[in-house]
ZATI-351144 format. One record per residue (C-alpha): residue number from 1; chain; x, y, z. Coordinates in pm, 1 decimal. Example, Ala and Ser with C-alpha at 12.3 -4.5 7.8 and 13.67 -1.06 7.14 Angstrom:
// ZATI-351144
(1, "A", (1230.0, -450.0, 780.0))
(2, "A", (1367.0, -106.0, 714.0))
END
This chain:
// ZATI-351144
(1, "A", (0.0, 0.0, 0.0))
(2, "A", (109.2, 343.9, -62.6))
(3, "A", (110.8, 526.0, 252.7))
(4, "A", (93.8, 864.5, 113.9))
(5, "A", (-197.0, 1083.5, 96.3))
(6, "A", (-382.5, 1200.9, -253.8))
(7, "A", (-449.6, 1561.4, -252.5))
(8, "A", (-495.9, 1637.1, -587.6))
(9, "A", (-892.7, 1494.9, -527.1))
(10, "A", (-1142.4, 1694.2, -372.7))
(11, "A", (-1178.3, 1462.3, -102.2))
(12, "A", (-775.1, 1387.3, -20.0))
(13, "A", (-748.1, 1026.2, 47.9))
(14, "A", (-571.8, 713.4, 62.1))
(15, "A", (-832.1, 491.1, 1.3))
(16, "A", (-836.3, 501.8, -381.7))
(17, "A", (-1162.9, 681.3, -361.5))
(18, "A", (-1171.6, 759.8, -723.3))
(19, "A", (-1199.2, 404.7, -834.4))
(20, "A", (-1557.4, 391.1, -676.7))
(21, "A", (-1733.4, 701.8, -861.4))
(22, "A", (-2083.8, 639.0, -689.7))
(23, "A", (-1930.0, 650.8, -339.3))
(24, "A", (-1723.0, 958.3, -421.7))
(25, "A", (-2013.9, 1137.7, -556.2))
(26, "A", (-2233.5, 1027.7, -200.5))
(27, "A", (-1923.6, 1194.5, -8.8))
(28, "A", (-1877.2, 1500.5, -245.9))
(29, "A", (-2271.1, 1589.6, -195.8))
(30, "A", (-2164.1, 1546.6, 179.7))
(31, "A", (-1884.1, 1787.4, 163.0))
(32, "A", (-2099.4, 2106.6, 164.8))
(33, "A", (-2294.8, 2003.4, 429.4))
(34, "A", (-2013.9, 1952.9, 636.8))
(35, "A", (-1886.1, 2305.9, 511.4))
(36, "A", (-2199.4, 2457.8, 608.0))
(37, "A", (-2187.7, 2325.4, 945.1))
(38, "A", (-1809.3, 2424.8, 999.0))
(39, "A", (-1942.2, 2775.8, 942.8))
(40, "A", (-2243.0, 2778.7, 1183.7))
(41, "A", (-2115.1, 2574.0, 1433.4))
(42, "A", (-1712.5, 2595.4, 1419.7))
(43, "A", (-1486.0, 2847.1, 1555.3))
(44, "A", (-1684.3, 3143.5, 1581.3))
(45, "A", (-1389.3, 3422.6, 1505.1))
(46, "A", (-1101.0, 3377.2, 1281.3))
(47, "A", (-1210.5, 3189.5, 997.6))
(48, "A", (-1053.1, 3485.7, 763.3))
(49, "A", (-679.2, 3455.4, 965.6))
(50, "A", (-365.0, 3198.2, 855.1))
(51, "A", (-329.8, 2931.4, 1135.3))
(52, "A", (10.4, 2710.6, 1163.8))
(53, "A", (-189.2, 2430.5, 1134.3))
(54, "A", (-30.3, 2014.8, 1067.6))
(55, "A", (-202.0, 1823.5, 780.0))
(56, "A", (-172.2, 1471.1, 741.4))
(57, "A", (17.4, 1345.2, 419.4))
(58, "A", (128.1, 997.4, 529.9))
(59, "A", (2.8, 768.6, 723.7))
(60, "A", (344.9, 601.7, 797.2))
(61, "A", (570.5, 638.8, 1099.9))
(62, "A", (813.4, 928.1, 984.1))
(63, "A", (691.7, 1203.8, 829.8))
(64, "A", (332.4, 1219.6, 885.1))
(65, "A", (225.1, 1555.3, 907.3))
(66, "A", (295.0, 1889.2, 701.0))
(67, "A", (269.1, 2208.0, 893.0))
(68, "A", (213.0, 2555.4, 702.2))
(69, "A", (-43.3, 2838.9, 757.0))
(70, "A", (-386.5, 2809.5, 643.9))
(71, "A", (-729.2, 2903.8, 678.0))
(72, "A", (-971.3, 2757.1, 849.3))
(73, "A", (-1262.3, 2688.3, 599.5))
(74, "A", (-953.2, 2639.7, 330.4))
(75, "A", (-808.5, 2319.2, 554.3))
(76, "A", (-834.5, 2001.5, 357.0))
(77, "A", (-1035.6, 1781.6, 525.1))
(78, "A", (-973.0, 1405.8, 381.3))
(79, "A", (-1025.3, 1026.3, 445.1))
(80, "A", (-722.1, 837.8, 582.9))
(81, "A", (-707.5, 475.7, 679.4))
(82, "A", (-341.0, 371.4, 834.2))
(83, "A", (-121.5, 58.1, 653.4))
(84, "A", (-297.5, -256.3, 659.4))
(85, "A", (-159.6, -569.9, 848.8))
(86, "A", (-81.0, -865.7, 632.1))
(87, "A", (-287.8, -1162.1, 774.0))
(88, "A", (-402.7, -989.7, 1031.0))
(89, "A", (-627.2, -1187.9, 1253.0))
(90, "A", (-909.9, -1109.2, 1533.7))
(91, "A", (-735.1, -1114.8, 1821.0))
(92, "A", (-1079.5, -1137.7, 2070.1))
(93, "A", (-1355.5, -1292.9, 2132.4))
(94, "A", (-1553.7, -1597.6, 2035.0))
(95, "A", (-1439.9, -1580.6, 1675.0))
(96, "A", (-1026.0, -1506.3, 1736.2))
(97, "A", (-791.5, -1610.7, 1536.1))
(98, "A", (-1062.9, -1614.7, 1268.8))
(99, "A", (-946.7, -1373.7, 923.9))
(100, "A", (-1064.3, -1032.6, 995.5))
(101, "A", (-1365.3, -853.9, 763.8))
(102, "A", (-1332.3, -621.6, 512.9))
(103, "A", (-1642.3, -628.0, 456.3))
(104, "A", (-1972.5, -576.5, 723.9))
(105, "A", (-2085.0, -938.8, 819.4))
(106, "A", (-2460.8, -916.5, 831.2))
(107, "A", (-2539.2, -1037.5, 1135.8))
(108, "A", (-2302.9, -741.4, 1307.8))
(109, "A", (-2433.5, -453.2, 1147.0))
(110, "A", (-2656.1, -309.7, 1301.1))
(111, "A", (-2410.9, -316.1, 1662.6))
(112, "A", (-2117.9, -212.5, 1395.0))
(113, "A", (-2328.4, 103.5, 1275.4))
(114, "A", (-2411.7, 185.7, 1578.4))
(115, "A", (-2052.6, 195.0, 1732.3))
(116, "A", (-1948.1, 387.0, 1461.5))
(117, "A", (-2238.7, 655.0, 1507.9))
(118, "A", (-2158.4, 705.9, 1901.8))
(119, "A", (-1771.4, 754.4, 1770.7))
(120, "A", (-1877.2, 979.4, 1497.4))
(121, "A", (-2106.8, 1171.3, 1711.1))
(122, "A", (-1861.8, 1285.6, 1948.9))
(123, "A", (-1635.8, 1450.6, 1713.1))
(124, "A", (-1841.4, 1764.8, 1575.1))
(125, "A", (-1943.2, 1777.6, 1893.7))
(126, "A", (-1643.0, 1898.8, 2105.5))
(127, "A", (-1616.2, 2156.9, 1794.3))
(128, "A", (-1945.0, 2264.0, 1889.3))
(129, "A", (-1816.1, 2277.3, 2304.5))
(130, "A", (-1496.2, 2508.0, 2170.3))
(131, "A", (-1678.3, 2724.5, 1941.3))
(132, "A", (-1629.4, 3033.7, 2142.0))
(133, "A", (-1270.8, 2983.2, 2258.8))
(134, "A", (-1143.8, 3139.5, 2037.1))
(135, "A", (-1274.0, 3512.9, 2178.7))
(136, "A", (-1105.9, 3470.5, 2495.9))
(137, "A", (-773.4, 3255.5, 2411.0))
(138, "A", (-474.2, 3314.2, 2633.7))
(139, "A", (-221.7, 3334.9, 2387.8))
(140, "A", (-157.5, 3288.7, 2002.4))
(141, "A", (3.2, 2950.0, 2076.9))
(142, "A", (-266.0, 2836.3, 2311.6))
(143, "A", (-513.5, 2976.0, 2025.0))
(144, "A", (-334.4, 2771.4, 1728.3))
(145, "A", (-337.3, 2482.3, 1964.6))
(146, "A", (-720.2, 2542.8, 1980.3))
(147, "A", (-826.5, 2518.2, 1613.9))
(148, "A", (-542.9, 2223.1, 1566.9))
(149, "A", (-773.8, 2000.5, 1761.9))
(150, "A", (-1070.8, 2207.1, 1580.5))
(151, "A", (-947.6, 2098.2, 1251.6))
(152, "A", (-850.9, 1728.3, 1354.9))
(153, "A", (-1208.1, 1638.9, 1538.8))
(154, "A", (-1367.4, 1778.1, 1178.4))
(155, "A", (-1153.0, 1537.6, 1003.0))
(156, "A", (-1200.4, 1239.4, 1246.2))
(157, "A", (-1597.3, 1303.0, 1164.4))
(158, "A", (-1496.7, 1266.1, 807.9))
(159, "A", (-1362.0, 951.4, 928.9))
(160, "A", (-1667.0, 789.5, 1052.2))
(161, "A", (-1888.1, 920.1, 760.8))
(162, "A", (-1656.3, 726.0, 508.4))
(163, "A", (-1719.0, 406.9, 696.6))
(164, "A", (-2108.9, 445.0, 708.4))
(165, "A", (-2115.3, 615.2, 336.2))
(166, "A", (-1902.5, 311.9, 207.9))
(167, "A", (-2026.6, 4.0, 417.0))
(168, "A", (-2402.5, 53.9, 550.6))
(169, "A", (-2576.8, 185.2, 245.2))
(170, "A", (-2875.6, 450.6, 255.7))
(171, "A", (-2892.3, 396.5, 651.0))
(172, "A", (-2486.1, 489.2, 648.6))
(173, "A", (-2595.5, 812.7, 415.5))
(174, "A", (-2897.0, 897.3, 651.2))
(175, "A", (-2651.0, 818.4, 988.0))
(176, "A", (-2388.3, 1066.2, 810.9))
(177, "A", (-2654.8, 1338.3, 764.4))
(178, "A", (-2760.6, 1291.4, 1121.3))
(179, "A", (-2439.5, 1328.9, 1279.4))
(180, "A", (-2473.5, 1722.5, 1165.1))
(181, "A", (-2794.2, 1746.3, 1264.0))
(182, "A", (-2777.9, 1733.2, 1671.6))
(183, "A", (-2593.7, 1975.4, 1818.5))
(184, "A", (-2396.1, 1982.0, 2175.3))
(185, "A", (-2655.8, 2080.1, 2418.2))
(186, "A", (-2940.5, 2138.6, 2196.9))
(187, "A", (-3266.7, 2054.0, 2411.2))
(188, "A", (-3421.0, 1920.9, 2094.7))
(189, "A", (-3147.7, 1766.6, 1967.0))
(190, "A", (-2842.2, 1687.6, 2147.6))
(191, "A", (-2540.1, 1485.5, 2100.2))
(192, "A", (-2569.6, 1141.1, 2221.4))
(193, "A", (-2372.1, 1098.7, 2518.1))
(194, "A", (-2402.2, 1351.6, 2799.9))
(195, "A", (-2027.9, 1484.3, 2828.9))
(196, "A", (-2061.6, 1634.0, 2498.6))
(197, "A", (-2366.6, 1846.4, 2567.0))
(198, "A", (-2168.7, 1997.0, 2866.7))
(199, "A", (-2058.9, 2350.7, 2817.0))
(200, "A", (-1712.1, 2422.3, 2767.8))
(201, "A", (-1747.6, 2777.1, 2796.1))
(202, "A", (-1373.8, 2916.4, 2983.6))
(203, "A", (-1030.6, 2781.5, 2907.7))
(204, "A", (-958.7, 2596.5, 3217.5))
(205, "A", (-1290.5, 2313.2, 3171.8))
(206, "A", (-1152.4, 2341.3, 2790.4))
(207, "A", (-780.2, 2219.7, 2910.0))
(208, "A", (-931.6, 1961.9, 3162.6))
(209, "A", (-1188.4, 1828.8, 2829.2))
(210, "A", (-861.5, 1759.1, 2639.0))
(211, "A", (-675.3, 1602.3, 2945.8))
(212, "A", (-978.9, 1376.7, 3048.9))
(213, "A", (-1259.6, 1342.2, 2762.1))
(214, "A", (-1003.2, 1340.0, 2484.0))
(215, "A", (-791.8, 1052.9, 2733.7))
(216, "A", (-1190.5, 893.8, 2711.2))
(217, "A", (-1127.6, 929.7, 2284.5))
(218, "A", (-793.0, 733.8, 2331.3))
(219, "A", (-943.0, 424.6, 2548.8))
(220, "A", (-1253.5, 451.1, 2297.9))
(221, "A", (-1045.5, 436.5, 2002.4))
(222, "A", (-801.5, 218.7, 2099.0))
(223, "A", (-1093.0, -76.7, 2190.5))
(224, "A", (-1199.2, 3.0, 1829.2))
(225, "A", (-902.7, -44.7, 1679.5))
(226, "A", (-884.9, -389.3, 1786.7))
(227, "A", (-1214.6, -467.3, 1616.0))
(228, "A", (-1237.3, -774.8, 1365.9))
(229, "A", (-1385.5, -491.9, 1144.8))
(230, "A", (-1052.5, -390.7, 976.2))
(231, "A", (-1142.3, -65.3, 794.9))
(232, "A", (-1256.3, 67.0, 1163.3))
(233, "A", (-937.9, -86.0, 1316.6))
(234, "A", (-741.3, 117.0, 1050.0))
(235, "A", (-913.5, 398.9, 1061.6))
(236, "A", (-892.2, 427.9, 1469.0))
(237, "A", (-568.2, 344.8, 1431.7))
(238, "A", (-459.7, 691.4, 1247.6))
(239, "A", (-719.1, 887.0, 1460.1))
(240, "A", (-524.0, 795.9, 1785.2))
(241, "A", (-187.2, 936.9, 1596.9))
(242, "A", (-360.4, 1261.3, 1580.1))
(243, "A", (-551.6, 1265.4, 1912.7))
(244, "A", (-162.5, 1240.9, 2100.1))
(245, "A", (-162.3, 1589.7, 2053.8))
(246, "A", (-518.2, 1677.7, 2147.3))
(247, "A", (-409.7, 1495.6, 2538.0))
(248, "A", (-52.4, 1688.5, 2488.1))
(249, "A", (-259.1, 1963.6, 2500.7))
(250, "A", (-431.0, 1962.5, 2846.9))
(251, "A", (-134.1, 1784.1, 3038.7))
(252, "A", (106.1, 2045.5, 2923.8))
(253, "A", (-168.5, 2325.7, 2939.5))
(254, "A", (-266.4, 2247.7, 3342.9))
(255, "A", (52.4, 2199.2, 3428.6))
(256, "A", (137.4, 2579.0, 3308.8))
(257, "A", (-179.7, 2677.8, 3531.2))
(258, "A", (-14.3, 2500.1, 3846.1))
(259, "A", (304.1, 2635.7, 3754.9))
(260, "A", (173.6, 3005.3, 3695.3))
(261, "A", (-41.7, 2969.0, 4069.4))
(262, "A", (304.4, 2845.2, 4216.2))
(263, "A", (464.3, 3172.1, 4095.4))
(264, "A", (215.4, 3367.6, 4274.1))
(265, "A", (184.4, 3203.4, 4557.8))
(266, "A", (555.0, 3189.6, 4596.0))
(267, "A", (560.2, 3542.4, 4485.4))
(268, "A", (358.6, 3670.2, 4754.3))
(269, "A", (379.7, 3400.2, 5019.7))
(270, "A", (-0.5, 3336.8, 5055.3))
(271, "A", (-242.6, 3114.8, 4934.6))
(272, "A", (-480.3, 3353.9, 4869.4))
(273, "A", (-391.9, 3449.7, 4497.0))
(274, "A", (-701.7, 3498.5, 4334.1))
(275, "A", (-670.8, 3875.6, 4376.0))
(276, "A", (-372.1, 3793.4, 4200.4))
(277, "A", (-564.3, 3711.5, 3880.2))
(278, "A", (-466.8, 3321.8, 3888.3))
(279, "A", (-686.9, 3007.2, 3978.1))
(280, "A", (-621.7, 2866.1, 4298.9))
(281, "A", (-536.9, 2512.3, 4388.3))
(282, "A", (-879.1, 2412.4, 4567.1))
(283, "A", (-1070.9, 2562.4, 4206.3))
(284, "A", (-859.1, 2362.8, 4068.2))
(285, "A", (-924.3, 2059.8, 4252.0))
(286, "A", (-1290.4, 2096.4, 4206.4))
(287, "A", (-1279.0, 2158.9, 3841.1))
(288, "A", (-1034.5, 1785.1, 3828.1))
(289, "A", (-1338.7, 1690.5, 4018.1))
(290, "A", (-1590.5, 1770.8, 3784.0))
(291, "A", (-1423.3, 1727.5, 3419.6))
(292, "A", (-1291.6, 1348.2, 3575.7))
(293, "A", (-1648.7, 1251.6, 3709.6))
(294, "A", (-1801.1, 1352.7, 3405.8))
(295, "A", (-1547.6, 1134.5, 3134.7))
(296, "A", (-1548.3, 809.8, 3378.5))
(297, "A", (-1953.4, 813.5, 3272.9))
(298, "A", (-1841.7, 784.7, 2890.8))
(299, "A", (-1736.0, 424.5, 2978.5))
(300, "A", (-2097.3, 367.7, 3030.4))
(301, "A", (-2215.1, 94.8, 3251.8))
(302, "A", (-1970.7, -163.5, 3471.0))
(303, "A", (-2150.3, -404.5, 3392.8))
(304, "A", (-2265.1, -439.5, 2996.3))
(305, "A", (-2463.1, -676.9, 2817.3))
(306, "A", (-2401.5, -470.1, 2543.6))
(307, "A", (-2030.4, -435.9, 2605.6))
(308, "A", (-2078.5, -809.5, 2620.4))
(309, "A", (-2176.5, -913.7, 2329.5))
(310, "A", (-2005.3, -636.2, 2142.2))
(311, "A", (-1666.7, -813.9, 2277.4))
(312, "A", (-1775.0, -1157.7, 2194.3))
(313, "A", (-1853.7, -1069.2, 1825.8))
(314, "A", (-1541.2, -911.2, 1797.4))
(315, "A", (-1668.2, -578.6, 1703.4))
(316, "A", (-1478.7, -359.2, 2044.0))
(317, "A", (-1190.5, -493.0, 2203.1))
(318, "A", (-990.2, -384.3, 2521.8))
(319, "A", (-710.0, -71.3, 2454.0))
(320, "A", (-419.5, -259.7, 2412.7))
(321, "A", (-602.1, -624.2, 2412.0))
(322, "A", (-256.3, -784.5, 2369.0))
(323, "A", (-195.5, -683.8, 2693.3))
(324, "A", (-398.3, -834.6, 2896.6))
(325, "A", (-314.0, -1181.2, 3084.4))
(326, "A", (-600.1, -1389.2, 2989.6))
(327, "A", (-745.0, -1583.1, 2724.9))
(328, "A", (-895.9, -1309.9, 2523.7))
(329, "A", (-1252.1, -1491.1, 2479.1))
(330, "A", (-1329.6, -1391.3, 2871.8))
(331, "A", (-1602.7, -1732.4, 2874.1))
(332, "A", (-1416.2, -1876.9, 3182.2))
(333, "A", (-1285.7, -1560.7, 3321.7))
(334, "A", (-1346.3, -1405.0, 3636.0))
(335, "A", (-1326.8, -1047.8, 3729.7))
(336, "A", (-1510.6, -825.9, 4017.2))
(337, "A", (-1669.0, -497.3, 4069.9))
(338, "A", (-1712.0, -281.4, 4384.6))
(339, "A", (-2079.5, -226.2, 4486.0))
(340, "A", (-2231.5, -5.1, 4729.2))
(341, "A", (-2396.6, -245.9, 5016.5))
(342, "A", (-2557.5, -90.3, 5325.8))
(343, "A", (-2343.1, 194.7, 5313.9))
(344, "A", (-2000.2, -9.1, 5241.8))
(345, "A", (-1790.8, -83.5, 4991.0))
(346, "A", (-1819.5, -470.7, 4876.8))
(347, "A", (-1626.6, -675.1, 4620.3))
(348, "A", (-1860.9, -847.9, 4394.3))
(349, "A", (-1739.1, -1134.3, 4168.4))
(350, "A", (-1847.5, -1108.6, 3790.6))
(351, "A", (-1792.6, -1301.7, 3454.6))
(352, "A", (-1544.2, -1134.8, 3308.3))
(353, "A", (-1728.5, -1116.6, 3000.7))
(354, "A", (-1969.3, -850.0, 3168.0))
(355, "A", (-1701.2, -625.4, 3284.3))
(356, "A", (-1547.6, -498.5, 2987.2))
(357, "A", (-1618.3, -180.0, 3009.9))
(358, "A", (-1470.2, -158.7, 3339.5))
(359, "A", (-1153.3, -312.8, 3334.3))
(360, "A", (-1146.1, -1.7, 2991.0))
(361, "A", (-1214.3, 218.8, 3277.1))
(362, "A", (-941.5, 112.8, 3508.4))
(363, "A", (-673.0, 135.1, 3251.6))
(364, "A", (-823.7, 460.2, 3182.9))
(365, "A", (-779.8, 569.3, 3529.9))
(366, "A", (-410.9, 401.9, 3564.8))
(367, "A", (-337.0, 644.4, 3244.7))
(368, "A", (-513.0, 981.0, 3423.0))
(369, "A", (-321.3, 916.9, 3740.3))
(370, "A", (15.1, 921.1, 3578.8))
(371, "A", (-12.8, 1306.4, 3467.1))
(372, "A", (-174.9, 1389.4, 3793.4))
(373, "A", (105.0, 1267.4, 3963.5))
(374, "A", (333.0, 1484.4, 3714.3))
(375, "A", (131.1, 1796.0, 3844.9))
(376, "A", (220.2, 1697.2, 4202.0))
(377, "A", (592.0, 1682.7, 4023.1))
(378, "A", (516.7, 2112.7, 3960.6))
(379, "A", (399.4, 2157.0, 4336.2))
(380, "A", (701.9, 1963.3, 4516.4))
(381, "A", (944.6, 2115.1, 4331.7))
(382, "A", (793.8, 2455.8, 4398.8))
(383, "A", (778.2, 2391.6, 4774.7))
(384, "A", (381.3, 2403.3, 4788.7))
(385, "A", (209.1, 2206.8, 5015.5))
(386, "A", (-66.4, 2061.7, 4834.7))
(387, "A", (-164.2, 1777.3, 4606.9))
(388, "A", (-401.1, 1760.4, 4370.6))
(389, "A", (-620.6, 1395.1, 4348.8))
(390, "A", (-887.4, 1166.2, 4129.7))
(391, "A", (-1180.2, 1166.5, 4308.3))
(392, "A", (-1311.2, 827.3, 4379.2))
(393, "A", (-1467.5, 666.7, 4059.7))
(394, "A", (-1827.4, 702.6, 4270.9))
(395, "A", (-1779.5, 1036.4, 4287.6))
(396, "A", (-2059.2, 1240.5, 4100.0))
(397, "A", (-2166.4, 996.2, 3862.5))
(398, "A", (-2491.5, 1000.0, 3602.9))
(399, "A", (-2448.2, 670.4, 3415.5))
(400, "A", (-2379.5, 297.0, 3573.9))
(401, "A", (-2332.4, 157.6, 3910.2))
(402, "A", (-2317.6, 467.8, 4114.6))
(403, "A", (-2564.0, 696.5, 4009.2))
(404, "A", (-2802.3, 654.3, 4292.7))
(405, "A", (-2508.8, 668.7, 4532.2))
(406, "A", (-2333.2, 985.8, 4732.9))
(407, "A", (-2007.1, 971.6, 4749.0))
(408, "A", (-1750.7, 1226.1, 4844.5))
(409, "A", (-1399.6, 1234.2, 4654.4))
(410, "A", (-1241.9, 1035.4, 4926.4))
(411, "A", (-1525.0, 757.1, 4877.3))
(412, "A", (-1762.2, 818.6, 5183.8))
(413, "A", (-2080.9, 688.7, 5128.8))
(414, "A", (-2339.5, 1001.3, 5233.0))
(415, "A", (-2704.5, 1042.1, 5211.1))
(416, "A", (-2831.3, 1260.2, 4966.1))
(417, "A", (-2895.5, 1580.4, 5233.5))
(418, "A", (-2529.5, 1506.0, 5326.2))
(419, "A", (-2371.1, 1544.6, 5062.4))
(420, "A", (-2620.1, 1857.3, 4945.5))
(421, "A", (-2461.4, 2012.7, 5243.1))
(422, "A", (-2095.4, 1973.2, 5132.0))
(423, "A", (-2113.4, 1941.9, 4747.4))
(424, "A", (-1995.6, 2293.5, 4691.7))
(425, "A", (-1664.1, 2207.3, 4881.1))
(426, "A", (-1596.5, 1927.7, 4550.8))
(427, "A", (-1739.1, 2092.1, 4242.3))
(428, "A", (-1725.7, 2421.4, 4094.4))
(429, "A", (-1991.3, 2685.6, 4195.5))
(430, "A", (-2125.1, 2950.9, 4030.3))
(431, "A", (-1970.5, 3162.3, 4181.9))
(432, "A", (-1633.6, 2927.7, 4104.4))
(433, "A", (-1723.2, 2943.2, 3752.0))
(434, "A", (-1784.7, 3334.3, 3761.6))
(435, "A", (-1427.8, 3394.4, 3877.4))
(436, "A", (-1248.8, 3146.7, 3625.0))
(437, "A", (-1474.1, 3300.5, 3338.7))
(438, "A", (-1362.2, 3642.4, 3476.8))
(439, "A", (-979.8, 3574.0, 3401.4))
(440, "A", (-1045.6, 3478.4, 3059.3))
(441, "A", (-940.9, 3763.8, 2851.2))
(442, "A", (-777.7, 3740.9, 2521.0))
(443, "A", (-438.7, 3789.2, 2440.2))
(444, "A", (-326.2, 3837.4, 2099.9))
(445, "A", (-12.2, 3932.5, 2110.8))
(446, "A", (313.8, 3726.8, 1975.9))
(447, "A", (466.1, 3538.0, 2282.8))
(448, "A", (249.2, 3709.6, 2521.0))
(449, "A", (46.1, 3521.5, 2820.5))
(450, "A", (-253.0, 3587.5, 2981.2))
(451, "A", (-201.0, 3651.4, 3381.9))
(452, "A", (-312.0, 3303.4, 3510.8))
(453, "A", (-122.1, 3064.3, 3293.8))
(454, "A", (271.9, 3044.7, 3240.2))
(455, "A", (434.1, 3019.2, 2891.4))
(456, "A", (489.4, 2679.1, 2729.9))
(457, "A", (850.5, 2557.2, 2755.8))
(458, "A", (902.5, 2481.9, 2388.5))
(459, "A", (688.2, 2549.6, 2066.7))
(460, "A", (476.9, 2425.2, 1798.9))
(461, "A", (734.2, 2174.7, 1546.8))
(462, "A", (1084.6, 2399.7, 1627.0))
(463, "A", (880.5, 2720.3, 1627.0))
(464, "A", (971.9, 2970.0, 1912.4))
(465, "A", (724.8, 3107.0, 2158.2))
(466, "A", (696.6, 3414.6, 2012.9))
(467, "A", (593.6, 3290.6, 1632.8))
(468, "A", (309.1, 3393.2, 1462.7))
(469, "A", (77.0, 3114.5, 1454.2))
(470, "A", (-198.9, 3294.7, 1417.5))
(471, "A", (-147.5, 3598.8, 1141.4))
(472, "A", (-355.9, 3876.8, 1288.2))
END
């Protein structure tokens, strides 16, 4: 296969899309519609400025990306599946070691379509979260930064619609149209799953999105790409190249917050440093609180029938299936899950096989821990005496197991007028919110920062600080 991209099509590609002239036509009447959307419901301010912006020409190792300025509405949006795997073979579930399909078995697609959808769905709709960003952006790097992951979650929709316009017929073509249709928090119609109809509406929930709901993307992606489906394997597979940076992006971006607050509080020997115009640790805290609570529900249910059956066909692995230490068809397999019994925790045995989507979420968790622990890194080393923590994974949640339970961050089972009665000491208030909103002014000019976040400590692809990456 040649790795390289064609962008000499109106659709760039790699999957030879010009050999199939009824599917290219399906995707070029699509085109507009996504172009329409991108201008009602993408960034809503500098659609008319150059952005240093990377755009994928390979979907090799080396040499993937080409960065350059462009416009927004003249970035080209394309289709790209990574190298195929010679004999590649299913690697879960009742049918492993089986050939995988490059083609929809019949019996699988309506679960397959419907994976796809909930994938798709998501994409547009953090677009729609960040649309206003853009007015109130710290800095031209953090800006750029902005409408790179703008321009990426566009093109990982275009993703998704290929599979459904190319393997699920007029119900693909009618998914695809639907998939511009809702909107993130519209009461009519709103995305499908509830993280993505949260507002994202000041810079600090945007950072914490792309630390914890874009980490969500990863584990998401990564089950995917183990699927016996090999077109969605393949085309997860490139998606999670790009979404690295999208993660890079809030661990680097709260760790400047926590080292900017150090400054201050260093600065003027007092915890107190709001006055200061910088967020303070316990916001902080809260807003980790809220933004982790809020992803661990995207795992759905721990236990799945769905997630089941969905593992058994094949269809949505584990991230990293390989490395688990089992037999990979889960029919003997044990695992537990911690239940909520007369106000204590109890260890419940399951079959495995009903568990999947919580031995996604552990790994999940494992993987959020590691950059909280690389904030803590910012605090010891500037002498503060604080640490910052994952609430407990009962804490606050809507979907599955817990969400008839109180539980405070440390895991204390409450009753409902309890934890009324402390709740504003774990998630943002209004008045919380009113303060971080009230920092977020714009800065616009080369290299500067806004007050309550500290520069990065290297640039975009050898750039300096101080480049232009947006021209103003």
């Amino acid at each position: 296969m040649n790795t390289s991209i064609d962008y000499s099509e109106k659709i760039p590609n790699n999957v030879d899309l010009v050999s199939d002239r009824r599917l290219q036509r399906a995707l070029e009447s699509w085109q507009p519609r996504f172009a329409s959307w991108w201008s009602e419901m993408g960034p809503a301010s500098f659609q008319d400025k150059e952005i240093y912006l990377r755009t994928a020409i390979d979907v090799g190792q080396q040499g993937w990306a080409h960065f350059s300025h462009v416009k927004l509405p003249d970035y080209r949006w394309g289709i790209f599946l990574s190298e195929p795997e010679t004999d590649r073979r299913i690697g879960f579930g009742e049918l492993k070691g089986q050939p995988v399909w490059q083609e929809v078995p019949g019996e699988f697609r309506t679960e397959l379509r419907r994976l796809i959808v909930v994938q798709g769905d998501t994409e547009p709709a953090s677009v729609e979260q960040q649309r206003y960003l853009s007015q109130t952006a710290p800095s031209l790097y953090d800006l750029r930064n902005l409408f790179q992951i703008n321009v990426e979650e566009g093109r990982h929709l275009w993703a998704m619609v290929y599979l459904l316009h190319a393997y699920f017929g007029r119900d693909g073509r009618d998914e695809a149209d639907a998939l511009l249709e809702r909107n993130s928090g519209d009461p009519d119609h709103p995305r499908i799953l509830g993280a993505f109809n949260e507002k994202t509406s000041d810079w600090l929930s945007y950072l914490l999105f792309t630390y914890f709901t874009d980490r969500d993307g990863k584990y998401q992606l990564g089950a995917l790409k183990e699927s016996a489906f090999d077109p969605l394997s393949r085309t997860c597979e490139f998606m999670l190249k790009e979404e690295a940076h999208h993660m890079f992006v809030g661990a680097s971006g709260i760790g400047r917050v926590i080292q900017r607050t150090c400054d201050v509080m260093n600065e003027h020997n007092t915890d107190d440093v709001r006055k200061y115009g910088v967020i303070d640790l316990e916001t902080l805290q809260k807003y980790v609180n809220f933004h982790f609570s809020v992803s661990l529900d995207l795992f759905g249910s721990e236990t799945s029938t769905n997630a089941a059956n969905y593992y058994s066909a094949g269809l949505k692995g584990r991230f990293a299936e390989d490395s688990y230490q089992d037999d990979h068809v889960l029919i003997e397999e044990e695992d537990f899950i911690i239940e909520a019994k007369d106000g204590l925790w109890s260890k419940t045995p399951k079959p495995a096989i009903t568990v999947v989507n919580q031995q996604l979420r552990r790994s999940y968790i494992d993987d959020c821990a590691k950059g909280v622990r690389r904030w803590n890194r910012i605090l010891d080393q500037n002498g503060v005496d604080f640490q910052l923590k994952l609430p407990h994974e009962a804490f606050h949640r809507q979907v599955g197991l817990y969400q008839e339970e109180f539980v405070t961050p440390e895991g204390t089972i409450t009753s409902q007028d309890e934890w009324n009665d402390v709740a504003s000491n774990f998630l943002p208030t209004d008045s919380d919110r009113d303060f971080v909103l009230s920092l977020m002014q714009p800065v616009y000019e080369q290299g500067q920062m806004a007050s309550w976040i500290s520069p990065p400590t290297t640039g975009i692809h050898t750039q300096g600080i101080d480049y232009d990456y947006v021209r103003l």
